[in-house]
N, C-alpha and C positions, 0 to 999 in steps of 0.2 A: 504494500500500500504506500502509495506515494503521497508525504504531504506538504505542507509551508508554514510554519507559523510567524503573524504578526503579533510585535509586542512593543514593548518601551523601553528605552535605553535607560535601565535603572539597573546599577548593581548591587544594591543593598538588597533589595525584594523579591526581582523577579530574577537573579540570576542561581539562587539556589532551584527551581524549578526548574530550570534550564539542567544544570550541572546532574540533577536526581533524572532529568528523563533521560539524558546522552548514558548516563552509567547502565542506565537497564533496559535502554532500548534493543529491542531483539531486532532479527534481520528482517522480520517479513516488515518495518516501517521505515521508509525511506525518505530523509528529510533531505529535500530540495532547497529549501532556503530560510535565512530565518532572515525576516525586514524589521528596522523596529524607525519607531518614530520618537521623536522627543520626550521626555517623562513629561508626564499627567496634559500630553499635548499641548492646545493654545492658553494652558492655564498663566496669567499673567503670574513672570517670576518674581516681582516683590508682593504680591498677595500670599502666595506662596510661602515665601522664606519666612512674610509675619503668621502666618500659621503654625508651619511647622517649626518655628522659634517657638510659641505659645504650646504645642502640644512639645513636645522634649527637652525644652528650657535653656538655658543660657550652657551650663553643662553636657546635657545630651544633647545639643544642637551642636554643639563643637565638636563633640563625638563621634556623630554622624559625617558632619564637615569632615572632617580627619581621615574616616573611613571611605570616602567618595575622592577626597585627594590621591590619598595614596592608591586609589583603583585606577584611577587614568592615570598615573604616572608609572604604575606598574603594570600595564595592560598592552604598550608594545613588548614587552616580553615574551620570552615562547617558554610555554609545559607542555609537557607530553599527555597524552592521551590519557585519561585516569587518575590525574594529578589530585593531590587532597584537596587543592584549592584553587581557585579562577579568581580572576579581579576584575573582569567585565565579558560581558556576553560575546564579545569584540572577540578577544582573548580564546575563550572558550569553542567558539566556534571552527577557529583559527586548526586550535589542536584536535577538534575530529573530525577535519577538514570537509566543513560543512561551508555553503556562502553564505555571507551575512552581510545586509546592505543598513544603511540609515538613509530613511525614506521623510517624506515631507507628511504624506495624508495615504492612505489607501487606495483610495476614492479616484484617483488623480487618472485620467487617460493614460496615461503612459505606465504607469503602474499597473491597471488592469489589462492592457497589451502583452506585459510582459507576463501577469498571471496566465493568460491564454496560453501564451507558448511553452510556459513552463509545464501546463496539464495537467496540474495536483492533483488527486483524488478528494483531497479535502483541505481546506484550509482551518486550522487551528487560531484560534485568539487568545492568548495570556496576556490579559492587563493591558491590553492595547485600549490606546485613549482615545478612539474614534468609532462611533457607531457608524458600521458597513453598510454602505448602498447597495438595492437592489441590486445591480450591473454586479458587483462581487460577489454578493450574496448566492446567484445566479451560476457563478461558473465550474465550482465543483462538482461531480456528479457525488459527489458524496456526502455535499452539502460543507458548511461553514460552522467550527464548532466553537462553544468558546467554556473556558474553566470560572466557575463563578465560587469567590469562598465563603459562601452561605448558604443555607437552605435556602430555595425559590420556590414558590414566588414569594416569599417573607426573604426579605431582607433586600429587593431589589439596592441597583443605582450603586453608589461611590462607597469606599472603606467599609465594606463590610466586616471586615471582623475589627474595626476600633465598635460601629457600630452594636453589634455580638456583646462586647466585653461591656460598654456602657448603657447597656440594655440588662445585663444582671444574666446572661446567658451562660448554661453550665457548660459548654459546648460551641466548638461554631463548627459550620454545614461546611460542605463541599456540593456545588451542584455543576456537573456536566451535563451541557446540554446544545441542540442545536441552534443558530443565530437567526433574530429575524431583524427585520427594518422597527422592532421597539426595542427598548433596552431590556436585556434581561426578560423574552419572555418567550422564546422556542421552546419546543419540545424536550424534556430530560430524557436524558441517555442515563446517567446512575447519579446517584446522589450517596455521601456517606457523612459522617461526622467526625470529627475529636474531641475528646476532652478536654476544656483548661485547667491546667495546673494549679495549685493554687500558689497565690502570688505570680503567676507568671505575667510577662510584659509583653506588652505589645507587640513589640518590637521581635520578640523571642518565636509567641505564638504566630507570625504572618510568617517565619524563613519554615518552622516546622509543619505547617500548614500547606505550604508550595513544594514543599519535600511530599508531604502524601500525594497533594495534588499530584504530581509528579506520576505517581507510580498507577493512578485511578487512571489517569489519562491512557497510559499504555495499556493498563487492561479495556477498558472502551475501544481505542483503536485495533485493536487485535481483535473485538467481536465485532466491531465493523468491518473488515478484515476478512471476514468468516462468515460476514451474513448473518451472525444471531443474534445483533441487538434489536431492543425494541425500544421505540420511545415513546411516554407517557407524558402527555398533553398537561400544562401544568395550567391550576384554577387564578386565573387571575385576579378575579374575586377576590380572593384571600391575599392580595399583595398586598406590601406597604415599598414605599420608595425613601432612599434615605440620599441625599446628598454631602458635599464635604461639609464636614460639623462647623461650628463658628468659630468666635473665639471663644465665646460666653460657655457653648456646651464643651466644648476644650476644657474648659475650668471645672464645670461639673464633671466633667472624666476624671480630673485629679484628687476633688473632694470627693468622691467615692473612695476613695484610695486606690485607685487602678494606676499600674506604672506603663507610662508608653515605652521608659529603655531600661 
């Protein structure tokens, strides 16, 4: 099965998912390319930075800083295949010599050209910051999938598991499922859950979470693959949508006692 995934040039979040599916990908999955676009896309970068300064603080904001330097400054380097550790998606790709582009929008003509010739069987979304148009939506015969880290349809839209943790949840979801032109609201392929730890951080449970994801994803692709998945129509009825939290619920994340790092 041949496929593509688009995502976001983030190595703090989305590149352990990456790193868990390369280590246990079997042969019958054939990844074609990985595109990623900008982190959290056209989000303006000083709203941004005053956020997540408020949600990880003057301490974990330098922390996080710290760990995002030193990954592009160590990400022309070359690891071998299997290495304990990657510094960027970049990197990563590089060693299981897979292609990896940085792309502007999905959407874009010339990007859906090359999707054509490329002839994926499916295309894959991890955290990619752009809801797919029809025209892409369209071109897999095996349709467009994407990894969502929460039950759906509860928990639709943005940060779901800060959302999870500041909602009192013993657990956050994992739902795979297929893409439509809404956010978050195709067809489920499987859904599973985790535990949270107690005391665990934000920050802790979003890398151990993309590590399962990781691995759910390969089983789903392997029964597509085979022909015996089934997908089950999720009740939209029962949704709620959550967007990036503010500053104000940022604080009430804190006054619970919940730690983001």
């Amino acid at each position: 099965m041949r496929i593509e995934f688009l995502t976001q040039d983030d190595p703090l979040y989305v590149l352990p998912f990456f790193q868990e599916f390369f280590q246990v990908c079997p042969a019958e999955i054939e990844v074609l390319r990985v595109s990623s676009s900008r982190a959290m896309g056209k989000r303006p970068r000083i709203q941004l930075l005053r956020e997540l300064l408020s949600l990880y603080g003057i301490t974990g904001s330098i922390r996080i800083g710290s760990q995002l330097l030193r990954a592009y400054l160590l990400s022309p380097m070359s690891r071998g295949r299997g290495a304990e550790r990657y510094d960027t998606l970049a990197q990563l790709c590089r060693s299981y010599s897979i292609p990896y582009a940085v792309i502007a929008t999905p959407n874009g003509s010339e990007f859906l050209q090359n999707v054509r010739e490329r002839a994926a069987d499916a295309i894959i979304s991890v955290a990619c910051p752009y809801i797919l148009g029809r025209h892409l939506l369209s071109l897999p015969p095996r349709g467009c999938v994407n990894i969502h880290h929460a039950p759906l349809p509860r928990y639709r839209g943005m940060m779901p598991t800060f959302w999870q943790m500041f909602n009192g949840e013993r657990s956050v979801g994992i739902t795979i499922h297929y893409m439509s032109e809404k956010i978050d609201e195709g067809s489920a392929l499987f859904q599973d859950s985790l535990e949270i730890a107690p005391g665990e951080s934000l920050d802790h449970l979003i890398k151990r979470s993309k590590r399962h994801g990781a691995r759910c994803m390969v089983r789903v692709l392997l029964e597509l693959h085979a022909g015996t998945q089934r997908a089950a129509p999720l009740n939209i009825m029962d949704s709620s949508y959550f967007t990036f939290p503010t500053i104000e619920e940022i604080r009430q994340f804190h006054r619970r006692g919940l730690r983001a790092i």
